[in-house]
Short mmCIF file of the C-alpha atoms (twelve columns), coordinates in Angstrom:
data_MODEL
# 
_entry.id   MODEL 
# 
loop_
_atom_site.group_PDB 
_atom_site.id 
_atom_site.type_symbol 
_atom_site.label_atom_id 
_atom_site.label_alt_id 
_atom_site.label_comp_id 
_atom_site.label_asym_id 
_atom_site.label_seq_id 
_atom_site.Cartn_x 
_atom_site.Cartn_y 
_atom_site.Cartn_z 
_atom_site.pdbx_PDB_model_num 
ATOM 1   C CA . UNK A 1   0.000  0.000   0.000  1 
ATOM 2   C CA . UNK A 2   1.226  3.788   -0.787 1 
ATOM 3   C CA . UNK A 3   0.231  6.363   0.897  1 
ATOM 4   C CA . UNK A 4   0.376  10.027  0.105  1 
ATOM 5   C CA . UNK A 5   2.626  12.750  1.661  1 
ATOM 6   C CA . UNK A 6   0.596  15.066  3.541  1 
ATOM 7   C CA . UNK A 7   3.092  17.823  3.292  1 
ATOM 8   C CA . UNK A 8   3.803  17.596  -0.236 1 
ATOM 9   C CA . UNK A 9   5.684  20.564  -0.375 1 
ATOM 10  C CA . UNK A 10  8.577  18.786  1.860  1 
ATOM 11  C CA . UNK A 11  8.630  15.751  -0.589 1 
ATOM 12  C CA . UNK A 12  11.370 14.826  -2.657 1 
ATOM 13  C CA . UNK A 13  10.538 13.105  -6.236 1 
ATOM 14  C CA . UNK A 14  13.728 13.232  -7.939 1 
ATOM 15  C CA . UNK A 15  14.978 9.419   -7.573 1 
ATOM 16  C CA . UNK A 16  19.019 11.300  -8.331 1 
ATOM 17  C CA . UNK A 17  18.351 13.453  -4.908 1 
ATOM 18  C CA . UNK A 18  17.343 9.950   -3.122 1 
ATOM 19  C CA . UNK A 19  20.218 8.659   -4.215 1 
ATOM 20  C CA . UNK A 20  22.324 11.687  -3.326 1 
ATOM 21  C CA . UNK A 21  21.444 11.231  0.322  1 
ATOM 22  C CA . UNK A 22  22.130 7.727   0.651  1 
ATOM 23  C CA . UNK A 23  25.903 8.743   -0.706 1 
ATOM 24  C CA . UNK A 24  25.556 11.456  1.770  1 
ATOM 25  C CA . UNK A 25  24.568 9.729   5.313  1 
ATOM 26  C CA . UNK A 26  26.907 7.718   6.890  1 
ATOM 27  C CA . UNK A 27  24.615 5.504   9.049  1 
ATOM 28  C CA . UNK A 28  21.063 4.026   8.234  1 
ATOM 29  C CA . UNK A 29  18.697 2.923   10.832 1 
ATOM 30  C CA . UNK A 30  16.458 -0.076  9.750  1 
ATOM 31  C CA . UNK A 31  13.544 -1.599  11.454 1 
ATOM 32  C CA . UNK A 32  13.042 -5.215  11.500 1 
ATOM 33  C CA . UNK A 33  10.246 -7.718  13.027 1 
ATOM 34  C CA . UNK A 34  10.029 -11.017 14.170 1 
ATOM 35  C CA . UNK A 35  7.270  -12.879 15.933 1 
ATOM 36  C CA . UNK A 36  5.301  -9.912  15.615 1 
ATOM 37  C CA . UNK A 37  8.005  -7.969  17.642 1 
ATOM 38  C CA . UNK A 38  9.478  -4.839  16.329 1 
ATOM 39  C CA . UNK A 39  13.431 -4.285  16.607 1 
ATOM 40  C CA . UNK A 40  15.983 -1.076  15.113 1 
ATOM 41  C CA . UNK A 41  19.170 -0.933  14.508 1 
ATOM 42  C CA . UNK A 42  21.269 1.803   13.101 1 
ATOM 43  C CA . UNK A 43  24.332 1.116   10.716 1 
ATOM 44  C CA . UNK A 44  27.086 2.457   9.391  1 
ATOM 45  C CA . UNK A 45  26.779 1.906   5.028  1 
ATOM 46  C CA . UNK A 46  28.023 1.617   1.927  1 
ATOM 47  C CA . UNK A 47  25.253 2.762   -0.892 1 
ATOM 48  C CA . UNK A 48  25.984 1.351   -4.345 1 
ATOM 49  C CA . UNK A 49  23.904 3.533   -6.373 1 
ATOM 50  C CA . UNK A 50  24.573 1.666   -9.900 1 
ATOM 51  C CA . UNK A 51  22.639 -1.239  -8.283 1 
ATOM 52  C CA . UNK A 52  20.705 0.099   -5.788 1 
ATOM 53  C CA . UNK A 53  21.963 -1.800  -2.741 1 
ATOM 54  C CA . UNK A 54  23.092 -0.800  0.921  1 
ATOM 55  C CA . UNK A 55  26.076 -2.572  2.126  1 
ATOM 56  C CA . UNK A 56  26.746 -3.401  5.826  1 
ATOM 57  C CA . UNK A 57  29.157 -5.193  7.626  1 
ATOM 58  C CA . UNK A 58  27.894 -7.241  11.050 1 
ATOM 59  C CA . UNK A 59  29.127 -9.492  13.924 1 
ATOM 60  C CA . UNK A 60  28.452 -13.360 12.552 1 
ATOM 61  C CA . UNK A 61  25.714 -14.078 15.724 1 
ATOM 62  C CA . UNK A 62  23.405 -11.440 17.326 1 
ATOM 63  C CA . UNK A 63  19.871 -10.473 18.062 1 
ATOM 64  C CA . UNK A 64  19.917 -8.688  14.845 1 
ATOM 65  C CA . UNK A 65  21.218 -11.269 12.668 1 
ATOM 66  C CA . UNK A 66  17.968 -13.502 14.459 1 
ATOM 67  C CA . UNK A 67  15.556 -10.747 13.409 1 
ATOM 68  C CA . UNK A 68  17.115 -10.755 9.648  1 
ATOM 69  C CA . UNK A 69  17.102 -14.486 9.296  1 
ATOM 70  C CA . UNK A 70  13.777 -14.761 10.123 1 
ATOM 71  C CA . UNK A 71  12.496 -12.120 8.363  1 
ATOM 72  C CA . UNK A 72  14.489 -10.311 6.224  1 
ATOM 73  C CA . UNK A 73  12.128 -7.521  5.016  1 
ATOM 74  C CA . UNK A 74  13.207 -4.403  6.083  1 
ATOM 75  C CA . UNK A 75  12.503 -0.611  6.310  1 
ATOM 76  C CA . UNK A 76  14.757 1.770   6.706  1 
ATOM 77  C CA . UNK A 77  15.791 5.407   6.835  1 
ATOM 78  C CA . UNK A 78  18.413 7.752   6.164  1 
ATOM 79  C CA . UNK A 79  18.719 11.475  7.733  1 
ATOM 80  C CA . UNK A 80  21.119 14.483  7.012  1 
ATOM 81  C CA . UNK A 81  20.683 16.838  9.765  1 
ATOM 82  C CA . UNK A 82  21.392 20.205  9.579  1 
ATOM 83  C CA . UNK A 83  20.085 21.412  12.377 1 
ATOM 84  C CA . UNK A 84  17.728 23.927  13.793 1 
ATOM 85  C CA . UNK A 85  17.204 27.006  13.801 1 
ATOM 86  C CA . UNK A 86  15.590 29.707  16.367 1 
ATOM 87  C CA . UNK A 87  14.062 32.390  15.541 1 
ATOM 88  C CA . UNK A 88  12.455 35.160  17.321 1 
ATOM 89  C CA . UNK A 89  9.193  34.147  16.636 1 
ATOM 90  C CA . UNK A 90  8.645  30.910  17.686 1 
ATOM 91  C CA . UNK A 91  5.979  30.010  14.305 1 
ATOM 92  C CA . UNK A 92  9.419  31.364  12.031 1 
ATOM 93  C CA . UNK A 93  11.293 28.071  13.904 1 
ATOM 94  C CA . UNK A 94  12.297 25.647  11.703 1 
ATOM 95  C CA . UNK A 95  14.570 22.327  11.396 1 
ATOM 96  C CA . UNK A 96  16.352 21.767  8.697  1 
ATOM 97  C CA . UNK A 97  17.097 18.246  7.158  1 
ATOM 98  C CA . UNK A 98  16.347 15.927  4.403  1 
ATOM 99  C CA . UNK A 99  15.730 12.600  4.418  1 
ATOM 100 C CA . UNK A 100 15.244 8.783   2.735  1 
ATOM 101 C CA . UNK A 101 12.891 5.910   3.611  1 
ATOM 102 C CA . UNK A 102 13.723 2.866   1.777  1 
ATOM 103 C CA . UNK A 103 12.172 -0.872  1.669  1 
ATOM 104 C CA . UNK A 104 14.062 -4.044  0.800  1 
ATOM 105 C CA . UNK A 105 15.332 -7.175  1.908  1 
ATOM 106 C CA . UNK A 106 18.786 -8.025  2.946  1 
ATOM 107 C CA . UNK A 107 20.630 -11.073 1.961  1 
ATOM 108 C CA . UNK A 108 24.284 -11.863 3.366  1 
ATOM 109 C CA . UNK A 109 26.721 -12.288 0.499  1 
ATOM 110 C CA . UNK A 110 28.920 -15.424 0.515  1 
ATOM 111 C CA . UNK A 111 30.848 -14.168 -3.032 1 
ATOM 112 C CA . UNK A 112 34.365 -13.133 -2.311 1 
ATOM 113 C CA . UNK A 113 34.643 -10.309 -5.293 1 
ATOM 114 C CA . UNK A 114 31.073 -9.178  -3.999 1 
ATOM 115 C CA . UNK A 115 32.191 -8.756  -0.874 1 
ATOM 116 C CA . UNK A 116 35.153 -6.871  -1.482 1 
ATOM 117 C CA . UNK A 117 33.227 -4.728  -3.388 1 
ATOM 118 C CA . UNK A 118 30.888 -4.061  -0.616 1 
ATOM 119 C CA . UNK A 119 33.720 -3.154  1.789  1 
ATOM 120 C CA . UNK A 120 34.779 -0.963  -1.209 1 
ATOM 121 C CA . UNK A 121 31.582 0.791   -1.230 1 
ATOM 122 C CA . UNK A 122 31.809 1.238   2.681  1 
ATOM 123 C CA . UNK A 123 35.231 2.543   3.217  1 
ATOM 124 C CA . UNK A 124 34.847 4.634   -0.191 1 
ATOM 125 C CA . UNK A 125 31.661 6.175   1.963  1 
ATOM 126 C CA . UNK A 126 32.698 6.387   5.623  1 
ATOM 127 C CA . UNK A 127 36.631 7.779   5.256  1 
ATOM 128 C CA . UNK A 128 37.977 10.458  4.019  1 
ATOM 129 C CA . UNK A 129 41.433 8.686   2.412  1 
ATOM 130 C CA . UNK A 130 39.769 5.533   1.363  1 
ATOM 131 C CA . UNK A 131 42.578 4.024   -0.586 1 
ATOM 132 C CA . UNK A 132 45.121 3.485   2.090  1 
ATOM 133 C CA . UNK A 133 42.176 1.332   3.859  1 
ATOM 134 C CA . UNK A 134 41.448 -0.500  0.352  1 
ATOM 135 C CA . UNK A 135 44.715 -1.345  0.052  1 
ATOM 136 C CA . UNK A 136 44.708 -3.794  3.409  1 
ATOM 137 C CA . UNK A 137 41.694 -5.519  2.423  1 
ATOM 138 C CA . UNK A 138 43.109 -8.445  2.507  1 
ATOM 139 C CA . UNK A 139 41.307 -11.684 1.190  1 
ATOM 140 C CA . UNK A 140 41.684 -13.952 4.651  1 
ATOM 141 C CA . UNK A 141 39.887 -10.861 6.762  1 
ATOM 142 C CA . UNK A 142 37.411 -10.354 3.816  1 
ATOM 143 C CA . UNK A 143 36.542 -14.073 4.227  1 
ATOM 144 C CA . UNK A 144 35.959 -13.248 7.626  1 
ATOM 145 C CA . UNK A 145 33.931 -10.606 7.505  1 
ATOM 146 C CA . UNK A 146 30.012 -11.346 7.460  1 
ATOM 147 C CA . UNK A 147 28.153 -8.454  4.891  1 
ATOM 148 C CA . UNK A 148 24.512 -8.272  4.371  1 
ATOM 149 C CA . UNK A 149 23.358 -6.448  1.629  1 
ATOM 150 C CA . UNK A 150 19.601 -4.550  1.397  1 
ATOM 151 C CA . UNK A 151 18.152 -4.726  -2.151 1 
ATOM 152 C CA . UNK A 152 16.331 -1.532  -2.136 1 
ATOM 153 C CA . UNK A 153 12.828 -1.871  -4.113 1 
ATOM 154 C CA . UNK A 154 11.192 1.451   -2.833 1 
ATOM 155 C CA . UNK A 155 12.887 4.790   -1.752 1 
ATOM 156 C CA . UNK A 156 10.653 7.870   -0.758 1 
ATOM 157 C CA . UNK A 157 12.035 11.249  0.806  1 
ATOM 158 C CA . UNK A 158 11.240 14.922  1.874  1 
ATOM 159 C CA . UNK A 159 13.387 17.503  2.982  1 
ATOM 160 C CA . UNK A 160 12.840 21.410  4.613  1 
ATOM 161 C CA . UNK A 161 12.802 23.868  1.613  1 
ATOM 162 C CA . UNK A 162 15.681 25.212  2.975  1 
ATOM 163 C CA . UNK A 163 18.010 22.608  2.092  1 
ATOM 164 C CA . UNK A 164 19.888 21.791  -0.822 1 
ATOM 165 C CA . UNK A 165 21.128 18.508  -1.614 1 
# 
């Protein structure tokens, strides 16, 4: 089911903007269920806008690796914050941010050059001299390293007017 934005003044249509603040955001807070029980977790990410796919890197047991197994539907969200600001007049307040909501389901990749790529796309989006890090990705510690991946199959996003992505 879709539903409308109310304030459709805040939303963001542009599916290049969506993508812009997934590159953006460093962490991604998804919301997962099992039994009927709701759980959230937020993590740092990779976004691999060519295929549309958030990378993330995870301990190998865990409450939330129970949650995915068992269901491995997901919804999630993305926020740049940029603050708010006071005015004088309280009704000229305003908070200014844009965000994502996304939809998909993860699967945990068991392909060696897919997972180096992931870690790639993560270290390419978290630091700021990437290709030092790239460098010591070595292929015992990628084998190691247990990445899920969220297939993203719907994306939907608004943002303050005062914000430029």
């Amino acid at each position: 089911m879709r539903y409308h934005m109310r304030r459709s003044d805040k939303e963001i249509t542009d599916p290049e903007i969506l993508k812009k603040i997934l590159k953006k955001t460093q962490y991604v807070t998804i919301a997962m269920s099992m039994d009927g029980r709701p759980y959230l977790v937020s993590l740092s990410h990779g976004y691999d806008e060519p295929s549309n796919r958030i990378y993330f890197h995870c301990a190998k047991e865990g409450k939330k690796l129970d949650y995915l197994r068992s269901n491995n539907e997901v919804w999630g969200q993305a926020v740049l914050d940029h603050g708010y600001f006071r005015a004088e007049d309280p009704c000229e307040s305003n908070y200014f941010f844009a965000s994502v909501h996304f939809s998909g389901k993860v699967a945990f990749i068991e392909d060696p050059e897919e997972k180096r790529h992931a870690l790639e796309c993560l270290v390419r989006q978290l630091n700021s001299n990437p290709e030092q890090l790239i460098a010591r990705l070595a292929p015992d510690r990628i084998a190691r390293t247990l990445i899920g991946r969220i297939d993203i199959d719907l994306m939907t996003g608004k943002k303050s007017e005062e914000v430029t992505i």
